[in-house]
N, C-alpha and C positions, 0 to 999 in steps of 0.2 A: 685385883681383877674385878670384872663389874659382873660376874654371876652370882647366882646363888652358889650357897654353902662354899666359893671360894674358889671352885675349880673352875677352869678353862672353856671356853664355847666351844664345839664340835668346829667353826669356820676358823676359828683361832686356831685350833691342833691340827687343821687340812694345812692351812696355810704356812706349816711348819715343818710339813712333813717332810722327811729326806728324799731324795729322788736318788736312781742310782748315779745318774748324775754328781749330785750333790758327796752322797756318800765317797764315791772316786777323789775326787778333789779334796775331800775331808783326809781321806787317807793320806796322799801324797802331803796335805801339812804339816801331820804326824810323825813324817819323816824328815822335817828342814832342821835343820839347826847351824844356826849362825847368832852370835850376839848379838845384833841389830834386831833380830826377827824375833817377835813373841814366841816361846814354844808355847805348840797345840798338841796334846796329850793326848785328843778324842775325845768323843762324845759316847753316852749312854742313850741307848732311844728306847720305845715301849713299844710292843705292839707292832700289828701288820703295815700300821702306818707309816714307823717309823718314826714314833714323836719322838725329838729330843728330849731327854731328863734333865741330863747331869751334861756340862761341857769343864773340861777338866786342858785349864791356861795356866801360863806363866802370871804371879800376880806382879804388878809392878807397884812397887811400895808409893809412888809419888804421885801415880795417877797417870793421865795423857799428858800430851802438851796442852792441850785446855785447860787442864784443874792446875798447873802447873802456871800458866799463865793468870788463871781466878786469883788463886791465893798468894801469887809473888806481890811481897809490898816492896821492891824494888824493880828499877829496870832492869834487865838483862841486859851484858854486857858484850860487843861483841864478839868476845873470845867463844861464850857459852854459845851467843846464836849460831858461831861458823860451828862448834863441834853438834850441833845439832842437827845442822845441814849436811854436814860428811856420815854424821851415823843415819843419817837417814837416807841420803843416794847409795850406802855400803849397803842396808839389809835389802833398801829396791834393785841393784845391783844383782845381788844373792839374789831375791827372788825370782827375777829377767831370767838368770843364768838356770835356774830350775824350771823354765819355762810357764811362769807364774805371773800374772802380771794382778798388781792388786786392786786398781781400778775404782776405790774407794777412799782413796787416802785424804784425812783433815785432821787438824791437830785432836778433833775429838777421839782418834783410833791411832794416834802415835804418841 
């Protein structure tokens, strides 16, 4: 961070705050489970704001499909590209079907 002594700006922790909005939605992630889809655990927040602390994910040992793509010193074959396309229309599937739509999706966040 670029404050003093390390902590966070007051527009930084506005900007981050939960909305009950937010929190709803947060909830309902908490409750998906399909293997295609990261489980989301929950978060821990502080205060009347509602800052997040702690968000509590599935870790994926290999990374996205970006770091995955950084660090392959081979090409990918297309056997791997097709199972990567079906895992990935199965958990957008799963999420459609939760009435979820992700709206965000790059290989940076799959």
């Amino acid at each position: 961070g670029g404050g003093g002594g390390g902590g966070e700006s007051e527009r930084a922790r506005k900007r981050v705050s939960l909305t009950a909005e937010v929190r709803e939605l947060l909830g309902r992630y908490a409750l998906l489970r399909h293997h295609n889809v990261a489980f989301f655990g929950g978060v821990a927040v502080e205060g009347k704001a509602q800052v997040p602390r702690i968000v509590l994910s599935e870790y994926a040992p290999k990374g996205s499909l970006e770091d995955v793509l950084a660090v392959s010193t081979r090409r990918l074959d297309a056997g791997f590209r097709h199972g990567m396309c079906v895992d990935l229309a199965a958990g957008l599937t799963y999420l459609h079907e939760q009435g979820i739509v992700h709206g965000r999706l790059s290989s940076a966040n799959c």
